[in-house]
Rosetta silent file (secondary structure, phi, psi, omega in degrees, C-alpha in Angstrom):
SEQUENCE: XXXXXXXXXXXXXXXXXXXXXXXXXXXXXXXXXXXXXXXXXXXXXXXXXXXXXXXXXXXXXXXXXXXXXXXXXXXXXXXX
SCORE:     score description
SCORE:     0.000 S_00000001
   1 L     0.000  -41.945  178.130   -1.266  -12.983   13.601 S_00000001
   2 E   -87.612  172.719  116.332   -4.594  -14.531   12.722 S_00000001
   3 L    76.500   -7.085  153.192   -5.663  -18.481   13.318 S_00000001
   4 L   124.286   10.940  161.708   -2.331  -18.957   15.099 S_00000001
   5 E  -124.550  149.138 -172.559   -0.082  -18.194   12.682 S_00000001
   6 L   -63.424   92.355  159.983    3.475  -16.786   12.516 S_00000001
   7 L  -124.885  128.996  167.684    2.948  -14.448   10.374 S_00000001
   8 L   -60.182  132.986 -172.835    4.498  -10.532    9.903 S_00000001
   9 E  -109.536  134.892  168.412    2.392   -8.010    8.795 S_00000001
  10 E  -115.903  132.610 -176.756    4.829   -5.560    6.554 S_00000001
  11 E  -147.688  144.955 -153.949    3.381   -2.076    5.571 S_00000001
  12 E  -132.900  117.564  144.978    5.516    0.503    3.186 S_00000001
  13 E  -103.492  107.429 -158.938    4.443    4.073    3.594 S_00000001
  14 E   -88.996  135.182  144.944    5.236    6.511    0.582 S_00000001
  15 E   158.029  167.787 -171.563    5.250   10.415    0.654 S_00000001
  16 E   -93.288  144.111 -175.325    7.394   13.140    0.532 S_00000001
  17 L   -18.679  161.055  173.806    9.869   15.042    3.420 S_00000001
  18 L    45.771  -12.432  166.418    7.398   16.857    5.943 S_00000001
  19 L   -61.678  -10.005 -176.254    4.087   15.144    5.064 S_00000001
  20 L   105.183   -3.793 -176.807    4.077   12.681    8.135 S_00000001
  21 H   -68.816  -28.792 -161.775    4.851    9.757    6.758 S_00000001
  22 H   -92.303  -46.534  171.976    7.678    8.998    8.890 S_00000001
  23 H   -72.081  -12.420  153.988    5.793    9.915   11.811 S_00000001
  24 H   -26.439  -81.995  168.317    2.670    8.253   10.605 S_00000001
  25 H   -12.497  -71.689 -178.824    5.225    5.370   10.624 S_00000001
  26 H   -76.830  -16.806 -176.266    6.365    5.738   14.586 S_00000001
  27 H   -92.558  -55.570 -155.451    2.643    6.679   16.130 S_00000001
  28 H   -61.715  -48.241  177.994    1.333    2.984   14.259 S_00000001
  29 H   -43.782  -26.195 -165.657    4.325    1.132   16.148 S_00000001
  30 H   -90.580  -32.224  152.316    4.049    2.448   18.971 S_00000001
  31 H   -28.534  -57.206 -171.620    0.407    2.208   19.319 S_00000001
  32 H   -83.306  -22.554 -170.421    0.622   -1.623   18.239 S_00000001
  33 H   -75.128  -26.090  170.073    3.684   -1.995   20.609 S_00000001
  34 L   -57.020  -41.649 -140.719    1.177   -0.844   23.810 S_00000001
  35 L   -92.578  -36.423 -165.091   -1.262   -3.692   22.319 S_00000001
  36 L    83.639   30.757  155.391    1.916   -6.100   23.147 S_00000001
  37 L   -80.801  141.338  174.682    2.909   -6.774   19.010 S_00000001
  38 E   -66.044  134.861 -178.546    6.398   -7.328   18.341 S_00000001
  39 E  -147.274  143.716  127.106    6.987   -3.814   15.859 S_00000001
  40 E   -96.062  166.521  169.293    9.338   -2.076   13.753 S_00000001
  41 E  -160.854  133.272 -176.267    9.279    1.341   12.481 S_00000001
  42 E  -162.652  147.018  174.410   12.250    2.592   10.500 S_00000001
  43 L   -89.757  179.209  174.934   12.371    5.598    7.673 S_00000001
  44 L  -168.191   86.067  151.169   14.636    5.508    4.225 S_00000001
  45 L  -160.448  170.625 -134.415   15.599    8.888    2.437 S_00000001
  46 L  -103.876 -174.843 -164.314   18.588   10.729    1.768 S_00000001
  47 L  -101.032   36.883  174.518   19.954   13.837    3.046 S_00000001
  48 L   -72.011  169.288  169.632   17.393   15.879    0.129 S_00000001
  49 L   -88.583 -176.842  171.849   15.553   18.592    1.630 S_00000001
  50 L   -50.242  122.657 -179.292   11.885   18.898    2.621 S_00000001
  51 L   119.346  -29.460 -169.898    9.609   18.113   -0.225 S_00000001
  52 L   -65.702  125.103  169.780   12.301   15.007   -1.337 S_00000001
  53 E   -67.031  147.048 -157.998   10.290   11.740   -1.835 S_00000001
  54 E  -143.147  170.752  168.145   10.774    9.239    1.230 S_00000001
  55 E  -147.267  130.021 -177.789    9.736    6.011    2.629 S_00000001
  56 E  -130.081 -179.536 -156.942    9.227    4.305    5.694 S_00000001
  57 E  -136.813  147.060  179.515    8.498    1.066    6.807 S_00000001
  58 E  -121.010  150.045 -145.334    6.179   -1.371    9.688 S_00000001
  59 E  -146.349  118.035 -174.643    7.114   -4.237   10.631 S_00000001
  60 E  -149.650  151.632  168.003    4.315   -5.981   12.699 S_00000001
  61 E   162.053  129.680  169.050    4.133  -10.010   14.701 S_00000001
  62 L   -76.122   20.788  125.939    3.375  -11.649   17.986 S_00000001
  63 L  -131.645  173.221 -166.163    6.480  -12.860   17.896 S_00000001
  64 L   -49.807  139.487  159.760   10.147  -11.280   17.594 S_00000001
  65 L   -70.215  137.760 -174.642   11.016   -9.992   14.162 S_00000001
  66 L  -133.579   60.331  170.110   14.598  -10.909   13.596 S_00000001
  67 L  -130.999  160.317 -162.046   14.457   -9.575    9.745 S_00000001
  68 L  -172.027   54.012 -165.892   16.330   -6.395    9.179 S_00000001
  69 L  -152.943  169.177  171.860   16.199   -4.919    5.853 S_00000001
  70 L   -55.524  140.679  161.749   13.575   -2.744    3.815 S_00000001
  71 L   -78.778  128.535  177.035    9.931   -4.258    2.743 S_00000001
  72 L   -98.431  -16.143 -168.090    9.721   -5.364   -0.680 S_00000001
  73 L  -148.234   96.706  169.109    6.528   -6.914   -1.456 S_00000001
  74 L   -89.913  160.250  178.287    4.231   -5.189    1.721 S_00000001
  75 L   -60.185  -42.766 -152.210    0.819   -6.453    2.602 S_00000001
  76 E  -118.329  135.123  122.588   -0.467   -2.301    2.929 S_00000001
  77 L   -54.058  146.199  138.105    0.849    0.432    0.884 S_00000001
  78 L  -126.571  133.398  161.985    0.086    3.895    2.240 S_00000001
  79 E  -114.748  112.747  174.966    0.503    7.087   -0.033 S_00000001
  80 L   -65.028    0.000    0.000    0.728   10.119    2.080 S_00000001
């Protein structure tokens, strides 16, 4: 992304059902995807109710992502 290198920016957002995280999640892709960045945006939690901790995930690179699993070691944290 910088200096001309392929690199992915990965960002992990933390927080519980109904706080926004997931949509948090879906406004930065979509945002970066207008900009013309290659994006993911994808949630992870369970069929708990509202209040149930959750996670979702960014994906960011000017060119295609072809990886397709959860981020383990993200650049950004967020705790909602």
């Amino acid at each position: 992304m910088e200096n001309g290198k392929k690199r992915t920016l990965e960002v992990r957002w933390h927080g519980r059902g109904g706080q926004g995280a997931k949509s948090a999640s879906a406004i930065l892709a979509e945002v970066l995807f207008e900009e013309g960045k290659h994006v993911q945006a994808f949630p992870e939690y369970g069929a708990e109710r509202q209040g149930a901790p959750m996670r979702a995930y960014n994906r960011v690179s000017d060119t295609p992502i072809r990886r397709r699993c959860s981020v383990e070691n993200p650049n950004i944290v967020v705790i909602v």
